[in-house]
Structures are given as C-alpha cells and as structure tokens.
C-alpha positions as CSV (number, residue, x, y, z in Angstrom):
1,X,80.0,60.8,167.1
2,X,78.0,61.4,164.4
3,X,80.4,61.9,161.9
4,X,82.3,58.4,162.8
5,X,79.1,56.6,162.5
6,X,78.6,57.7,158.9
7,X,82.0,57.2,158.4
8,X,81.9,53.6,159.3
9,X,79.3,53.2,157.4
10,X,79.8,54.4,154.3
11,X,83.3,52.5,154.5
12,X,81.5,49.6,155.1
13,X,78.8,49.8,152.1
14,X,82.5,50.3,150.2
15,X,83.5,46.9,151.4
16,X,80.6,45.0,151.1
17,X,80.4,46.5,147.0
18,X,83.9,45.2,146.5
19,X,82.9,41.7,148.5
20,X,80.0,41.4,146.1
21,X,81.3,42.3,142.9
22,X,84.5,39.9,143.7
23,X,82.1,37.3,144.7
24,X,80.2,38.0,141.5
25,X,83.4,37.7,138.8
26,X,84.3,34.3,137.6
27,X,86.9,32.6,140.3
28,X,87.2,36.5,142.0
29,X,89.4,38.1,139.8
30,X,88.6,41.3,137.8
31,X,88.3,42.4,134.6
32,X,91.3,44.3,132.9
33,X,93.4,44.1,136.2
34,X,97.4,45.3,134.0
35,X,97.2,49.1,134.6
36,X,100.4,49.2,132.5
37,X,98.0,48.6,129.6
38,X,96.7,52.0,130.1
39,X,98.4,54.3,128.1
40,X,97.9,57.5,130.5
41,X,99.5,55.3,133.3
42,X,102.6,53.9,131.1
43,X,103.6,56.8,128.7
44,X,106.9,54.9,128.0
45,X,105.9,51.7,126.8
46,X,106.8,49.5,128.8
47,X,105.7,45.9,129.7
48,X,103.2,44.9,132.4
49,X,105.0,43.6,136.0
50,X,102.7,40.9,136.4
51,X,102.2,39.2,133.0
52,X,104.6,40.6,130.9
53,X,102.3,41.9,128.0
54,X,103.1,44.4,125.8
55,X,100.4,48.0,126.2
56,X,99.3,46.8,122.5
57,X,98.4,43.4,123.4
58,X,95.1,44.1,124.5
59,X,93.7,41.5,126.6
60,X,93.3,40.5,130.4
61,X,96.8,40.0,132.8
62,X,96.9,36.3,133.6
63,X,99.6,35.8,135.5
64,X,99.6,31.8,134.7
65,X,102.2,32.5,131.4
C-alpha cells in the first residue's frame, strides 16, 4: 500500500510540473517541439511531419505555415 501511495504521488508531482511549466510558456506550447530537427532522431534527413522544415532550418515547429 505503501508503494502505490508513493507511486501516485510521485506521478502526480510529474503532472502538476508539466501543468505548470505549460501554464508558464507563452499560449502553452513548448519550446523546440520538431524532434525531426534532432539529428540523433532523424539520421536520414528528412523533413519534420508537422511543419515541414528542413533539420537545418533551425527554428521552432509552427504548424500555422
């Protein structure tokens, strides 16, 4: 019983870190969100899914192009 209560609450303190650093972020969205602009996740190259951009077009995904 033990071990579910600090489970629950360390899960929760997760949450509530996420909650506040999204409420914290201009209009909720986070920083640097196209992990295709990583170049250990996308080894070939490729373009981001969401916004299109090139891994050498370093700036933030906005999905609004």
């Amino acid at each position: 019983m033990k071990l579910l209560l600090i489970t629950l609450v360390l899960l929760g303190l997760a949450f509530a870190g996420i909650a506040i650093k999204i409420w914290g972020k201009k209009d909720g969205k986070f920083a640097g969100t196209c992990a295709s602009q990583s170049p250990f996740l996308n080894k070939d190259g490729q373009a981001c899914g969401m916004c299109g951009k090139m891994p050498d077009e370093i700036g933030t995904c906005d999905t609004k192009n």
